[in-house]
N, C-alpha and C positions, 0 to 999 in steps of 0.2 A: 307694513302694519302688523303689528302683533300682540297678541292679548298675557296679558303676565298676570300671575297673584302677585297681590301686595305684596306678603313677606317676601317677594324676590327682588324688592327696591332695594333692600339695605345691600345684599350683591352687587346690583348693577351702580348702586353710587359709590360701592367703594370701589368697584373696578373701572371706573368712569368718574372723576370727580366734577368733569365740565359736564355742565346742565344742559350744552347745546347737545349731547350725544341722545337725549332721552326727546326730545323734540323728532330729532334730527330722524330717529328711527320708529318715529307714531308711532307708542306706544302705549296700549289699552289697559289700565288698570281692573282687574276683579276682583271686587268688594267685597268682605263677609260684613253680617251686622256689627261684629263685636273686632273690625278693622282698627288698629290703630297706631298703626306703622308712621310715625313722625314724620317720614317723608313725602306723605302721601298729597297735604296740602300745598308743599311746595312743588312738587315734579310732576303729579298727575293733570295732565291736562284733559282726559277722555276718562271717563273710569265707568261704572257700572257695579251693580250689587247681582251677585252669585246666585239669588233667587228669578236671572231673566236669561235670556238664553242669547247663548256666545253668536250665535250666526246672524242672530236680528240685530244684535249689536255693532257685528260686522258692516251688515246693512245699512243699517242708517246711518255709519262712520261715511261708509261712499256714499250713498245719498246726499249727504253731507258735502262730503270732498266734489263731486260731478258739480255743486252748484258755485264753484272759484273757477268754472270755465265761462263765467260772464265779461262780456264787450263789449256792453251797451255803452261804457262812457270815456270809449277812447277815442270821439269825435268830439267831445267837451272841449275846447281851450280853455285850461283853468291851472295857469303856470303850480300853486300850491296843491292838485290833485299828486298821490305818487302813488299808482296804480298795485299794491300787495293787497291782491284776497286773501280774505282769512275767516275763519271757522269762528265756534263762538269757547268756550273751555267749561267742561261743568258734568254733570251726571248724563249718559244719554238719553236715559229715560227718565226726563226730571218731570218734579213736580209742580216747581217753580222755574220758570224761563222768566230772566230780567232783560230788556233791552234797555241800551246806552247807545245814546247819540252817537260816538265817532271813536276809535283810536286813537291815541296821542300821538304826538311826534316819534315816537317811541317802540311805537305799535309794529308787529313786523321784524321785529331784529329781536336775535336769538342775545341773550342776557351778556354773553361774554365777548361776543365778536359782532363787529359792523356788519350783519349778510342778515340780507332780507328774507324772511320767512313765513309761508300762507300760516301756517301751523301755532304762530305766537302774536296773536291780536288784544288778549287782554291782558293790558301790564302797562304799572304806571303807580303814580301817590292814590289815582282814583279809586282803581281796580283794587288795589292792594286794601284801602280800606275797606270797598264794599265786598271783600272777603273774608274779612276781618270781623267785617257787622253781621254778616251771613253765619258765621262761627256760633258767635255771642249769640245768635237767634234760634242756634240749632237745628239751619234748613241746608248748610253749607253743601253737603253732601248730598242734596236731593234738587240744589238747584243747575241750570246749564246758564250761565251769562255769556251775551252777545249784543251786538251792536246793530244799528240798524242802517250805518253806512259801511259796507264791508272794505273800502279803501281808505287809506289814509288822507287826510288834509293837512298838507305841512302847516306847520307853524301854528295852527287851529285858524287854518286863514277860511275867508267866507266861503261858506257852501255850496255850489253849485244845487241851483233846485233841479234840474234835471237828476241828478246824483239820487235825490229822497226818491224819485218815483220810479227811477231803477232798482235800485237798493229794496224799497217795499216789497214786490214783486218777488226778491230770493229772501226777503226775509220769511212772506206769506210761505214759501216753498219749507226753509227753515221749520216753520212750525209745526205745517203737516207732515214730515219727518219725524220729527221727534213727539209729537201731541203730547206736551206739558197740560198739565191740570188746571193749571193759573200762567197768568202772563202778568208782567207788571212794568208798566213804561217808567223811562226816569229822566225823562224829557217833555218838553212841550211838545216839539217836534214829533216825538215816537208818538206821544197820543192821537195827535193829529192823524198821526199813518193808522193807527189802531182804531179810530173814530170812522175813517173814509173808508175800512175794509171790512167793518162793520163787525168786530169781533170784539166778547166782553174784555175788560184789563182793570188792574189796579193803576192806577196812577199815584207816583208817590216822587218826591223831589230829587233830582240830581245831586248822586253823593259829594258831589261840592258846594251844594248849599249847606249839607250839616257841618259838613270844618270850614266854612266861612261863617257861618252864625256860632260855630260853637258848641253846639249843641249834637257831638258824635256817635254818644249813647245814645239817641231818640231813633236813628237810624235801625237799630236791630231792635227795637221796641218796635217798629212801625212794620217790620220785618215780619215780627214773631206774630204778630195782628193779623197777618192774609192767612 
């Protein structure tokens, strides 16, 4: 694990042009306000603004990382479970934390090569958009996105409910770690978790309901509103 300034991305991607290497060696982005290094939206997966301090950021990376040593649901039979923890990708001290149901089929494998990895959970048509909408809303950089199932379910096969009440539990953990200012579910599911734990949240629709309705732009309008 190691902390870089931005302007040292444009180095490391030119001497590295596989995207697995920047995963592969957690690496912690620091932020200035007036950051705006083209690579930052693609490669940074942990990053942090220059005005919070490097050791608590360290912190809560492992705080973080100690909770993928969960095994509560490897007495589940559930053939579609495939057991990759993984982390959430986003600001560590965010202001907005978004939870999303589950990882895709996808979730877990580093961009260029078949190998499973804790470290690459969000990525997918979904993910990519609602970073996209996060951009357009001007919060992209201040928010942490994560999920509230931390393993995979092949195929997007049925959920193990045992799975949600595991899962809550390091999500609850999750929070206090990082204490976002806002949370915002984008699931039924995650509200439910958020309703039972008794913590305020925005509740707002799964970014696959606005590219199935059509309606793409409303998403970072709805955004820019919390």
């Amino acid at each position: 694990m190691k902390i870089i300034d931005a302007k040292e991305l444009d180095e490391i991607v030119n001497d590295n042009d596989n995207i697995d290497y920047f995963y592969q060696n957690q690496l912690i982005i620091k932020l200035t306000p007036n950051t705006q290094n083209k690579y930052v939206v693609k490669y940074a997966l942990n990053y942090f603004y220059s005005d919070h301090d490097e050791n608590e950021a360290i912190d809560r990376i492992n705080s973080i990382y100690s909770l993928l040593n969960c095994v509560k649901c490897n007495e589940i039979k559930d053939n579609n479970l495939r057991f990759v923890n993984g982390i959430g990708v986003g600001n560590i001290f965010p202001k907005l934390m978004l939870v999303l149901q589950a990882g895709g089929d996808c979730a877990g494998k580093l961009p260029h090569e078949n190998v499973i990895s804790p470290r690459y959970m969000v990525i997918g048509t979904t993910s990519d958009f609602l970073k996209i909408s996060l951009l357009k809303a001007n919060v992209y950089f201040q928010s942490w996105i994560t999920n509230l199932l931390k393993c995979v379910i092949n195929n997007n096969g049925k959920t193990v409910r045992e799975c949600y009440h595991n899962c809550s539990k390091i999500l609850n953990q999750e929070i206090k770690i990082l204490q976002p200012q806002t949370i915002v579910a984008m699931s039924t599911d995650v509200s439910k978790v958020f309703t039972e734990l008794r913590m305020p949240f925005y509740k707002l629709y799964h970014p696959m309901f606005y590219i199935y309705k059509n309606i793409k732009s409303k998403l970072a309008e709805d955004l820019a509103r919390i």
